[in-house]
TORLUM-860940 format. One record per residue (C-alpha): residue number from 1; x, y, z. Coordinates in nm, 3 decimals, decimal comma. Layout:
NODE   num         u         v         w
NODE   NUM         X         Y         Z
...
***
This chain:
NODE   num         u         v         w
NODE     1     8,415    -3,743    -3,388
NODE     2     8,163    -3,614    -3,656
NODE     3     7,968    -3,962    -3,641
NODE     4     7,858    -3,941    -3,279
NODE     5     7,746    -3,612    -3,331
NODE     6     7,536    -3,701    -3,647
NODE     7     7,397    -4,071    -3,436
NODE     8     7,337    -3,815    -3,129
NODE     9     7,127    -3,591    -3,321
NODE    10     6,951    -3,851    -3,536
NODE    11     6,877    -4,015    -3,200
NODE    12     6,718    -3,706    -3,020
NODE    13     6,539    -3,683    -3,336
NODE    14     6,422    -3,976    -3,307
NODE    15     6,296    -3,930    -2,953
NODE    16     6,093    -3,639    -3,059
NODE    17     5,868    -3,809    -3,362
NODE    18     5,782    -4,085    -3,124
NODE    19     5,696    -3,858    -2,837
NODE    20     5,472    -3,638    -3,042
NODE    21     5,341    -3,870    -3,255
NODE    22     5,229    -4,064    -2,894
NODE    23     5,055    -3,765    -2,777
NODE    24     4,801    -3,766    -3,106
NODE    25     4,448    -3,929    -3,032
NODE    26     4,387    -4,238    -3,197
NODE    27     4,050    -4,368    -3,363
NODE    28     3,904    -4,511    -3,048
NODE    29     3,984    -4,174    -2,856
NODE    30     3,772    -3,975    -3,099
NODE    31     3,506    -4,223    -3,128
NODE    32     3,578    -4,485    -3,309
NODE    33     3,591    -4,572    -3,684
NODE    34     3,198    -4,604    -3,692
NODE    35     3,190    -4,223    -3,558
NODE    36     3,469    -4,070    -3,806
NODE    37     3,312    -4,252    -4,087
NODE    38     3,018    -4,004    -4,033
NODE    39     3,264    -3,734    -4,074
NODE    40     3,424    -3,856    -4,404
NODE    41     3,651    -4,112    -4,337
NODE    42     3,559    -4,445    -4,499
NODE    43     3,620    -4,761    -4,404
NODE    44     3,697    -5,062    -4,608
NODE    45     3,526    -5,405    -4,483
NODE    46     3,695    -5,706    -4,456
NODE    47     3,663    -6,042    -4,287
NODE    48     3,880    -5,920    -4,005
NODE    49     3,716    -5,598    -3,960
NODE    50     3,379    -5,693    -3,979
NODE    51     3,334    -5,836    -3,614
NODE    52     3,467    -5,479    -3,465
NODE    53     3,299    -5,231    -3,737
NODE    54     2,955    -5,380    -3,671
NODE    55     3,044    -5,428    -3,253
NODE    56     3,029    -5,050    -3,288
NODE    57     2,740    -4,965    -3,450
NODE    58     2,509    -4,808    -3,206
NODE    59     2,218    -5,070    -3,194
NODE    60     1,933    -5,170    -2,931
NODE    61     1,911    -5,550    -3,071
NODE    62     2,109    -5,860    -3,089
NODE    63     2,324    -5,934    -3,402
NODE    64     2,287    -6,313    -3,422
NODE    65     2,450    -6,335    -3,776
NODE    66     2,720    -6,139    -3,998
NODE    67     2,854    -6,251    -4,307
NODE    68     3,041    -6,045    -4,549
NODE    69     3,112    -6,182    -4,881
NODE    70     3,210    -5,890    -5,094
NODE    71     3,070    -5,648    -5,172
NODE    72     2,748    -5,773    -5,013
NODE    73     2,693    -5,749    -4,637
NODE    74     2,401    -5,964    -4,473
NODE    75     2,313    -5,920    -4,103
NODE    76     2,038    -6,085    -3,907
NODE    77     1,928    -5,941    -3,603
NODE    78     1,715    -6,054    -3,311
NODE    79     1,420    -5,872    -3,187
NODE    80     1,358    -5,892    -2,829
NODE    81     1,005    -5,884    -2,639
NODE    82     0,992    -5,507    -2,559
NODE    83     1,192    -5,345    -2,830
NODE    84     0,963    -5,190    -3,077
NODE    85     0,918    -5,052    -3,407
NODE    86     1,141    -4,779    -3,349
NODE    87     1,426    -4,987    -3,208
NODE    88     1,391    -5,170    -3,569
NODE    89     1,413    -4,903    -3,783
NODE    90     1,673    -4,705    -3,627
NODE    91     1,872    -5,003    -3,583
NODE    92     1,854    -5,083    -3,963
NODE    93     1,882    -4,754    -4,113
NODE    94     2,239    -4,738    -3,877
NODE    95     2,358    -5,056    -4,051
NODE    96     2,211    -4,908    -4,376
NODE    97     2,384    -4,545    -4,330
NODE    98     2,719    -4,697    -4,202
NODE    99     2,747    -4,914    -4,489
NODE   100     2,668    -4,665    -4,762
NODE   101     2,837    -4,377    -4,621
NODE   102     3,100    -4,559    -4,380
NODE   103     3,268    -4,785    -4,628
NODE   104     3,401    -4,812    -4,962
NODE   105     3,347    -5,114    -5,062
NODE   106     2,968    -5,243    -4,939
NODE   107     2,751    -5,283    -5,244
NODE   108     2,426    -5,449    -5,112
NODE   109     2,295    -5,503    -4,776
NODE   110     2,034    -5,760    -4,635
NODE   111     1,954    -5,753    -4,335
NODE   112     1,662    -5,935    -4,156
NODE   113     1,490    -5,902    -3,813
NODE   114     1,361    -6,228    -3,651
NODE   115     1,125    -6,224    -3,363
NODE   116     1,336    -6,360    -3,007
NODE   117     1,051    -6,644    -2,927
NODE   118     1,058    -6,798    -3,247
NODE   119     1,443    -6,804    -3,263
NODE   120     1,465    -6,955    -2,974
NODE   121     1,220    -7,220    -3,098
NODE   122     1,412    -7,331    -3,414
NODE   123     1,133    -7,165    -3,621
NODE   124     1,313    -6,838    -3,709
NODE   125     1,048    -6,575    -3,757
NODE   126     1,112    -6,325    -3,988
NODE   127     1,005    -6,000    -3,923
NODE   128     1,108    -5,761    -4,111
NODE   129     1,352    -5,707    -4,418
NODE   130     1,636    -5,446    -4,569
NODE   131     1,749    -5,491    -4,890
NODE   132     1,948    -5,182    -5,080
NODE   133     2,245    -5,161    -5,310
NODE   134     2,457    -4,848    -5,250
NODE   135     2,334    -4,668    -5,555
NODE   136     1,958    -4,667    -5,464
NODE   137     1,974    -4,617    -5,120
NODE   138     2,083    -4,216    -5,205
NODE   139     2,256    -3,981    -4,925
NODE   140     2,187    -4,087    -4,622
NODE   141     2,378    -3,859    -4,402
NODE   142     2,083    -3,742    -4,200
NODE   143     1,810    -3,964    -4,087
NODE   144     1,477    -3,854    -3,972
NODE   145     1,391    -3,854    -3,648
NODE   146     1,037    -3,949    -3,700
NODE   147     0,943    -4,323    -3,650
NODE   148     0,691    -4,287    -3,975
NODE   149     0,904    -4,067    -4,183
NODE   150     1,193    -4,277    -4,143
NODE   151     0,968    -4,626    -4,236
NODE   152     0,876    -4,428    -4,538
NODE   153     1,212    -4,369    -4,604
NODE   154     1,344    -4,701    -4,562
NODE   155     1,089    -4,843    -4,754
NODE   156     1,167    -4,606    -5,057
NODE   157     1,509    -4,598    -5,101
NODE   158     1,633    -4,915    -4,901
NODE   159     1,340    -5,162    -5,007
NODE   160     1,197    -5,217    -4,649
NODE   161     0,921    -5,445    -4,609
NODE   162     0,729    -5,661    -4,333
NODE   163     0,567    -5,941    -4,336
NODE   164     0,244    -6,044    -4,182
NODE   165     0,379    -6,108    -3,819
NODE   166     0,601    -5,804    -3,826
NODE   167     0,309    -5,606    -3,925
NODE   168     0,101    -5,754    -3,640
NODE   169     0,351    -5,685    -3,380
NODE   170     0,386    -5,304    -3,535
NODE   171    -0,003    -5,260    -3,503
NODE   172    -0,009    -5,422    -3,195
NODE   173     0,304    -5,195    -3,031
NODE   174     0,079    -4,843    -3,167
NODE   175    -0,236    -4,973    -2,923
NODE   176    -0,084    -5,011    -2,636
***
């Protein structure tokens, strides 16, 4: 008689981890892993996490390219007519703040912007360029709000740099 008493308990027991344990939020209810990695959490990349880490990374253009061969994480995004100097930078210092302060094991990123038209055209455009290693890039917790301050930034601690077209479409973006 003692052994149903000790399987009925054990099985009530049971019941109650599972129950409470299913009323806990998950990940996704609190925001996602891109969200608590801003709060401490870190994530580690791998090739079946990189797809859904980068998915939610709040960004205004297209990733047309990911690859992650550790510990160095290249992205290539696509910039759209419209979307502006602004929409760059905040887009890349995202990528660059989840990847130093999101993960554990991203060493280097690259990450280049092409222009839409020329993409489209075979040519492939580039734009503009990232290139940091976790060590230079420094804390990057809080990023300026400022368009210029946060292109000085970039370019200080994340080696940001344009080339001749990107530069023309900045200038040209500030006149009108």
């Amino acid at each position: 008689m003692r052994w149903r008493e000790r399987f009925a308990v054990a099985t009530l027991l049971s019941v109650a981890i599972a129950a409470s344990l299913s009323i806990l939020p998950t990940a996704e209810e609190r925001g996602g892993s891109i969200e608590a990695a801003g709060y401490g959490l870190k994530e580690k990349l791998t090739d079946s996490n990189l797809v859904d880490l980068l998915v939610d990374l709040p960004k205004k253009m297209e990733i047309r390219r990911a690859s992650w061969n550790s510990p160095v994480l290249a992205v290539d995004y696509i910039m759209q007519p419209g979307q502006d100097e602004k929409d760059v930078l905040q887009d890349l210092s995202k990528l660059a703040q989840f990847s130093v302060e999101g993960t554990t094991n991203i060493d280097e990123i690259q990450a280049r912007v092409y222009g839409a038209d020329s993409w489209e055209q075979g040519s492939e455009q580039l734009l503009v360029s990232l290139n940091t290693r976790r060590g230079e890039a420094g804390n990057l917790r809080k990023l300026p709000k400022d368009t210029d301050t946060l292109r000085a930034m970039l370019e200080k601690r994340c080696r940001l740099s344009f080339t001749r077209k990107g530069l023309e479409m900045i200038t040209k973006d500030k006149r009108t």
